[in-house]
N, C-alpha and C positions, 0 to 999 in steps of 0.2 A: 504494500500500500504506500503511496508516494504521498508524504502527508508534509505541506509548505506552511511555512511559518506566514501567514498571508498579514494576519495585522502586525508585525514587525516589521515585515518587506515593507506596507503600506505606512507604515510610521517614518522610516526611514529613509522613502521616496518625499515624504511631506514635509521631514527634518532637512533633510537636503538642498530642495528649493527652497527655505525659507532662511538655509545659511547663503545660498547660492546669492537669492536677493537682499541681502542684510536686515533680515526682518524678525531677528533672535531680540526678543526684549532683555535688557540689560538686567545684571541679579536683583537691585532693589526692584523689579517691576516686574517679578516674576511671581504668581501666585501660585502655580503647581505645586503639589507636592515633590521632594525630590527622591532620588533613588536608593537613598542611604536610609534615610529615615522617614516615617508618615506626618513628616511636618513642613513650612513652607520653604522655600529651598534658603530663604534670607535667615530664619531659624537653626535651620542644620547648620548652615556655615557659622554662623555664630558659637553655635554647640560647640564645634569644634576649634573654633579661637579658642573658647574658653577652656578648654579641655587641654589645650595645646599647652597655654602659658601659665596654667593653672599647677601642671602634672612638670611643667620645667622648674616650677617656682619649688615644688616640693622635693624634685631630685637635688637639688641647689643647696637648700637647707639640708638636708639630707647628709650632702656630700661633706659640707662644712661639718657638722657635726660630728661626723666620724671621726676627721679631719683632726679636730681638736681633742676629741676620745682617742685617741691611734687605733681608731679602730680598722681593720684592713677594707679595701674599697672595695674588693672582687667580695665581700661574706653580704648577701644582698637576701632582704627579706620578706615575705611573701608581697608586702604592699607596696617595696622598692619596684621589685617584679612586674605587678600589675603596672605598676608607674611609668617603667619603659616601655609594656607593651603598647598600652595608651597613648605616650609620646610617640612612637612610631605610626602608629594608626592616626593619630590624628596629624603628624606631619604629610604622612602618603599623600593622605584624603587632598590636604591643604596644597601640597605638590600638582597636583594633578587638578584639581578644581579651577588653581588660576594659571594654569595654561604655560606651562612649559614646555616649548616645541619639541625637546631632545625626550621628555618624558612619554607625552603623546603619541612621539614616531614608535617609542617602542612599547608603548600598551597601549594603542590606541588602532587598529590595523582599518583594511577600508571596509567602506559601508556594506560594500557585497559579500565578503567573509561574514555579517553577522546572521547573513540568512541562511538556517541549518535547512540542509533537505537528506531526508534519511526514510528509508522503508521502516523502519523497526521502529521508530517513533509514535507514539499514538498523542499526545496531548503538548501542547504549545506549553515551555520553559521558559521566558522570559529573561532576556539579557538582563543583569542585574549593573551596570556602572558604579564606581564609585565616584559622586559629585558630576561628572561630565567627560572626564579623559579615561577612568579606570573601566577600559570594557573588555573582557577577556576575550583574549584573538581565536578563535574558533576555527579552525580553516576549513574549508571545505571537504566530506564526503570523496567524491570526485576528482582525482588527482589531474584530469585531462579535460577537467572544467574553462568553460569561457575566461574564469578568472585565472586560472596557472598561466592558462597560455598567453592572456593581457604580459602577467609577469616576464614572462620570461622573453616580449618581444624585445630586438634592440634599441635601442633610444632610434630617434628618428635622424637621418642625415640632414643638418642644415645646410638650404640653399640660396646665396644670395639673390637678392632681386638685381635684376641684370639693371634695370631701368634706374635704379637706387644707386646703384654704384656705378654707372655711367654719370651721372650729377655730378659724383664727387670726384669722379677721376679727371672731368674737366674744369672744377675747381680748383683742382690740385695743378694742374695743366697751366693755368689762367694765374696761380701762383695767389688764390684768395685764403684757397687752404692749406699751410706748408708741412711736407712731405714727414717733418719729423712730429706732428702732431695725430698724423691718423690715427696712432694706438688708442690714444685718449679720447678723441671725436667718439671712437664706432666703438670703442671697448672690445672690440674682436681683435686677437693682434693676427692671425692668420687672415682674417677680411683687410688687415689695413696693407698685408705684404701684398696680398692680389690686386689691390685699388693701386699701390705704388709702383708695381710691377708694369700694371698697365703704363700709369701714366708715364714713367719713366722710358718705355718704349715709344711710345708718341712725340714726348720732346726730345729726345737724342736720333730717333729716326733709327734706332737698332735693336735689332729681333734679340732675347731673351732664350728663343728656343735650344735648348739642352740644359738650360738651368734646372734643375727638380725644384718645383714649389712645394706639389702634397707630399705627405708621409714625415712632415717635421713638427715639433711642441712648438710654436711662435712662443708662448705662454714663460718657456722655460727659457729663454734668453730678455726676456724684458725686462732695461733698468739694471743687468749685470755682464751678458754675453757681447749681445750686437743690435746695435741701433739700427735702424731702418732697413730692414731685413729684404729681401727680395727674392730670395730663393737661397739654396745652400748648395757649396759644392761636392761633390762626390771622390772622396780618398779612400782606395781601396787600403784593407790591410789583412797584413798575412802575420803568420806566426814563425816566430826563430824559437828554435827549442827541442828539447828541455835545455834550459841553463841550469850547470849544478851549481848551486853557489852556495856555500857555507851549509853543505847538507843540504839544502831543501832545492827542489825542485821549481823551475819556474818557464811558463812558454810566454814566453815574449813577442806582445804584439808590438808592430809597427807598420803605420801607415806611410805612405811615400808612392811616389809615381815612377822612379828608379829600377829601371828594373836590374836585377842583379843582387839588390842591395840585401833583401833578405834571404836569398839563397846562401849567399856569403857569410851572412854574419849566422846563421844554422850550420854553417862547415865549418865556421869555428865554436859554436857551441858546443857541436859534436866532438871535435879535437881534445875539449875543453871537461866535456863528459869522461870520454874511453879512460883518459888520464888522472882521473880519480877528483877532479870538479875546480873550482877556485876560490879561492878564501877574500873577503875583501871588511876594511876594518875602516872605520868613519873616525875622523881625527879632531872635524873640529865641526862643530853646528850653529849660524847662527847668521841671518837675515842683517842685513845694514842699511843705515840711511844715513846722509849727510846733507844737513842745512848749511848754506852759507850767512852770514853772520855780516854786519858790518861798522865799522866803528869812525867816531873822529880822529882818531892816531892808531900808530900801531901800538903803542903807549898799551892803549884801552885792548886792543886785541888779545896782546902778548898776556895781560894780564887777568883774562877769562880763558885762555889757554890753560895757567898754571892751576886756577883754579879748578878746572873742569880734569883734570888730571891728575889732581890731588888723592891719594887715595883713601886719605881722612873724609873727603866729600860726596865718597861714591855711593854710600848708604843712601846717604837722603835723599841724592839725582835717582838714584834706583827705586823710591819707593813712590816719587814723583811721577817716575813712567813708568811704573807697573800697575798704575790705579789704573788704566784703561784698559786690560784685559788681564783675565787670569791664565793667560797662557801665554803673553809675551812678556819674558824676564829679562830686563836689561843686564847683558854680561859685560859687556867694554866702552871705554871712551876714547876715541886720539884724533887727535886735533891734529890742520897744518896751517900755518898762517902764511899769506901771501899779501904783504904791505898792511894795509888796516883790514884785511879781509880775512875772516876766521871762517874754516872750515870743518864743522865735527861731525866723524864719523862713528853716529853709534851703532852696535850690534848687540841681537838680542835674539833670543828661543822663539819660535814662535808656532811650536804645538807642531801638528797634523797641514796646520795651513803654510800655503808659503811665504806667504807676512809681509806684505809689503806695505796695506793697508797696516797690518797691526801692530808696525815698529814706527809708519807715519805717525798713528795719533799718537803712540808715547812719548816721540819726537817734539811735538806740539805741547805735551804737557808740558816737559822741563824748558821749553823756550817760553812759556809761559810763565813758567815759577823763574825762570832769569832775568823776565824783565823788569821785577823787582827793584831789584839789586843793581841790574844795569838797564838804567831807562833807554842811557844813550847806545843801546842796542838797535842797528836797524836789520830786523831779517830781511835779506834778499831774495830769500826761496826757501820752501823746504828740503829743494833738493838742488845742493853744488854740483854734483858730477863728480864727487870723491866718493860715492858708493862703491862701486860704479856701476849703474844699473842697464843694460842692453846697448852696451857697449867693450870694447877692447881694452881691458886696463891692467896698469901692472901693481896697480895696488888689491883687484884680485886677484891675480896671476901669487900675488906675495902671502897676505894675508888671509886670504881666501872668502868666501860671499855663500851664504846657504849651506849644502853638505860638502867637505872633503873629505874626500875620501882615495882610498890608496885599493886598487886590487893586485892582485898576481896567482901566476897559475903555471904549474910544472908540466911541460909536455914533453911525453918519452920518446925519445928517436924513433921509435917503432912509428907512433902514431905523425912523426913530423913527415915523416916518408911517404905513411898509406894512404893518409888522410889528407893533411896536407899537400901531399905532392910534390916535397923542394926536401931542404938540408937545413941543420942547425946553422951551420957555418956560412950557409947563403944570406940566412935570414939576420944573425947578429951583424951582417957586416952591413947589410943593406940598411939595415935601420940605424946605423952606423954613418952613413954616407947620405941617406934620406933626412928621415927623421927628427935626427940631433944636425948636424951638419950643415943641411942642405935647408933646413929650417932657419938656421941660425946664420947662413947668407941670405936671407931673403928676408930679415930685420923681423922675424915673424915673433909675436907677443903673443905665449899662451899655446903656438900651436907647432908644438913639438911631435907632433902623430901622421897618421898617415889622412884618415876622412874620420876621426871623434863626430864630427858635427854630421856626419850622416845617419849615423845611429840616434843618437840624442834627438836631433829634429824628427826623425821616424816615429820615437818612442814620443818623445812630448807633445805631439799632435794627436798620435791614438790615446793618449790616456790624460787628455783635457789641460794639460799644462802652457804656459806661455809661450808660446813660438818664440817669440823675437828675444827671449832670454836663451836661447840657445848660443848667442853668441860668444857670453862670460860660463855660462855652462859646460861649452866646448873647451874650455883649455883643457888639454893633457899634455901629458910626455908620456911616450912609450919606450919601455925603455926592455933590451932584449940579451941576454947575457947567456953563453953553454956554459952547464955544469955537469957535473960528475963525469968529468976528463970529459967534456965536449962530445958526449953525448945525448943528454937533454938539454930542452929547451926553458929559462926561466922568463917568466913573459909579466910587465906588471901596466899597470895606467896606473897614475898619478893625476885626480882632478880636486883642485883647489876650490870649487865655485858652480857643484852642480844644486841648480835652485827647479825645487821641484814642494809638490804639497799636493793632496791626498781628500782636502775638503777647499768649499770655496771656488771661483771661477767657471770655467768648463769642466772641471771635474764632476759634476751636477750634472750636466746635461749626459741623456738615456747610452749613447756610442760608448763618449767617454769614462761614463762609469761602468761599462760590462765590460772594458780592457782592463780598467780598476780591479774589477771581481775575479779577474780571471787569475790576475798577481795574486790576490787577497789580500789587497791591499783598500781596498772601497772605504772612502768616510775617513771618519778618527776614530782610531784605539782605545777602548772604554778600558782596555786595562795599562797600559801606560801612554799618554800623550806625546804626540809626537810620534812613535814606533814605526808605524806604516810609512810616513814620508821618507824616516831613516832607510828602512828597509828600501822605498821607488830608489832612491841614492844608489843604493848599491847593485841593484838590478840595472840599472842606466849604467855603473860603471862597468860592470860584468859584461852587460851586453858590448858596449864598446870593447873591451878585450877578445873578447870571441871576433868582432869586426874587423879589429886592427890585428890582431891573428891571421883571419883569413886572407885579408886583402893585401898584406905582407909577404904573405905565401904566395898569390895570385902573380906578383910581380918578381918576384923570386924567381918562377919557374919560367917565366913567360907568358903565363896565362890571362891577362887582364884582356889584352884586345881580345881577343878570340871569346872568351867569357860575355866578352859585353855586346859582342855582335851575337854571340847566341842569346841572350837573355833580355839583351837591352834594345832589339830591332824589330819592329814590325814585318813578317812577311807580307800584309795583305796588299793589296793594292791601291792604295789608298785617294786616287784618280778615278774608281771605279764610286770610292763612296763619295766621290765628291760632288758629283751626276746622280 
């Protein structure tokens, strides 16, 4: 017998349009009875104030009194008891009556769940609510009910209005609307790159076509990534790997359009593997920034110099710029003066991220608390160019910027021959003559290797890091020495200044953090700070050893040209896809 709740359905078809049209009388103008109690619904809710701050007032006294008996707070007595049940009943009620959306969503389900249809039913049950939100979710009988399947369709695909967005693309065109405001105009940021895409094809007069627009977050670069978005580019990436490196395992991804580059730096992983892995040890950690300073003599320079280097002073400049986060800790100060111009370069930890925001603002503390002391301070920047931040310098080349770190890795004659393909004694001399040498005729700062910066740039593109930092990143020296009577091979990188971070930036964005995950290195380390970045360090250096291994080899033996027209050339015809 198929027996329908008809006056429920009929109540809740009537309840429905009368919230639909806003035509719910308000609770004082409500004379129903309500569903809790047989009185009027302005009544019950009162009961329950009362009952609420009534049952608080007596747990309170209650607690105090113990309080002052020492008597234990868990020995609770039957009327205690009642007391909390009460408070919690009458808190629910009170929860739910005035309308908390988070509450509602989850005990409140929709209107069509409360219609029960069941054969085995004979008599109409009556949904009981508590006040107005508390109505137990019922679900349907029916698992292949009109209702599951409502649920489980997908949201709908938004579709812009062509005619909508033709308006604004020739506002934008006509220069009424400027291109870096879409976001905010249309709050869509995927609608505002397709409105800009257009227009921006219309006034330059050039096609767009092979750009990918679908299949990106706009959402997730807004206000951090990239400004006025248009489409994104497509960087394939592959994986070099396994790298042993201090025991653990890691496949190394890197993106790049090079071809060669990651076959190469996988034959020296492998090299790097057979031979029992490579060890690599991090020497010094610690993000920098330098303000320039300026004074009326050098008088006044010299003598914030001495100060600022005083090591009786460093306490208090430390706690000055460590108020703005708990995880950048100012470690050092050094100053250089150039006439009345003071430049300090400070260095400091700065966690999982790679800190360049978060050594700025502490930067800005203590030039804050100096102007004190020295009115006649004028800063000229927060940042001198004595960091040295995406540029060539030999003050990181010296002191070093972010992770240094040192690798090295023993490879057996066996595997310099197999694998490799050349000789120890090819390879020390070449790097010998290359390297060191041939680097150091050619005024080169920092780039004592053979291609550092092709790995690096690989890896800090696929796993959300700063490009243009690859520049101070890339210093190495490789350095290649036979032992055990010149028959293996000891092989090391030495980098001063690899600046990399793990949260923050592009690391965020979906690509770059599943190269993240792949390390296991994603986010920050909830169990030491910092860890993970340390750890991307030494994988960047790792990997460049396996690189500068292989491609050492490659020109050792002869093999570069021949490698690069096999790996690095297109056979198609490419006349044909041009037509």
């Amino acid at each position: 017998m198929d027996v329908r709740r008809r006056p429920v359905k009929r109540h809740l078809q009537r309840s429905l349009k009368q919230q639909d049209s806003g035509e719910f009388l308000n609770h004082h103008d409500q004379a129903k009875a309500s569903d809790v109690l047989p009185l009027p619904l302005y009544l019950t809710n009162g009961l329950f104030f009362t009952m609420f701050f009534s049952v608080m007032y007596f747990l309170l006294q209650r607690w105090r009194e113990k309080i002052r008996t020492s008597t234990p707070l868990h020995v609770v007595t039957f009327s205690e008891m009642a007391a909390l049940v009460s408070l919690l009943a009458s808190f629910i009620y009170l929860l739910g009556f005035f309308g908390f959306d988070f509450v509602k969503s989850i005990l409140r389900p929709s209107p069509a769940s409360w219609i029960i249809e069941d054969e085995n039913m004979e008599e109409d049950k009556p949904v009981k609510p508590c006040g107005q939100a508390l109505i137990p979710h019922i679900m349907p009988t029916n698992p292949t009910s009109e209702t599951e399947v409502e649920r489980k369709k997908p949201p709908p695909t938004f579709e812009y209005d062509s005619e909508e967005n033709e308006e604004i693309i020739k506002q934008v065109v006509a220069g009424s609307i400027p291109s870096y405001a879409l976001e905010s105009k249309l709050g869509d940021c995927k609608r505002a790159a397709v409105v800009r895409r257009e227009a921006l094809e219309r006034i330059t007069g050039k096609s767009l076509v092979g750009m990918p627009l679908e299949g990106f977050d706009y959402e997730s670069i807004l206000g951090q990534c990239c400004e006025m978005p248009v489409g994104y580019v497509q960087i394939p990436v592959g994986i070099a790997g396994p790298l042993l490196l201090n025991g653990a395992e890691f496949s190394v991804p890197m993106a790049t359009t090079e071809g060669c580059l990651v076959a190469s730096t996988n034959r020296g992983c492998k090299a790097i593997y057979v031979s029992g892995g490579a060890t690599c040890m991090l020497l010094r950690d610690g993000m920098t920034r330098a303000p320039v300073v300026r004074f009326g003599s050098a008088k006044r320079a010299a003598e914030l110099k001495l100060f600022l280097e005083d090591p009786e002073n460093f306490d208090t400049l430390a706690v000055v710029f460590n108020k703005s986060s708990r995880f950048g800790k100012l470690q050092s100060i050094k100053c250089a003066i150039a006439g009345k111009n003071l430049y300090i370069r400070f260095c400091c930890i700065t966690g999982d991220a790679m800190g360049m925001n978060m050594v700025s603002k502490g930067v800005q503390n203590v030039l804050d608390y100096l102007q004190t002391d020295y009115p006649d301070m004028d800063v000229m920047g927060i940042s001198g160019n004595y960091c040295s931040d995406k540029k060539p310098a030999a003050v990181n080349w010296i002191e070093g910027r972010g992770k240094s770190v040192v690798c090295e890795a023993v490879i057996n004659e066996e595997v310099v021959k197999k694998v490799l393909k050349t000789n120890v004694a090819s390879l020390v001399e070449l790097n010998m003559v290359k390297n060191l040498t041939g680097s150091a005729m050619a005024g080169a700062l920092g780039g004592f290797n053979a291609h550092a910066s092709n790995i690096v740039s690989a890896i800090y593109i696929a796993t959300g890091q700063d490009p243009a930092q690859n520049v101070e990143s890339s210093h190495c020296i490789t350095m290649m020495e036979a032992i055990n009577d010149g028959k293996d091979l000891h092989v090391s990188v030495t980098m001063p200044s690899i600046e990399v971070g793990t949260v923050g930036g592009g690391t965020q964005l979906a690509s770059q953090a599943a190269c993240l995950n792949l390390l296991g290195v994603k986010g920050a380390s909830k169990e030491e700070p910092g860890s993970n970045a340390r750890v991307l360090a030494t994988i960047v250096a790792g990997s460049v050893l396996a690189g500068e291994l292989s491609l050492m080899s490659a020109i050792a033996a002869g093999q570069l040209v021949k490698s690069h027209m096999k790996y690095n050339r297109s056979t198609r015809d490419m006349t044909k896809l041009a037509t």
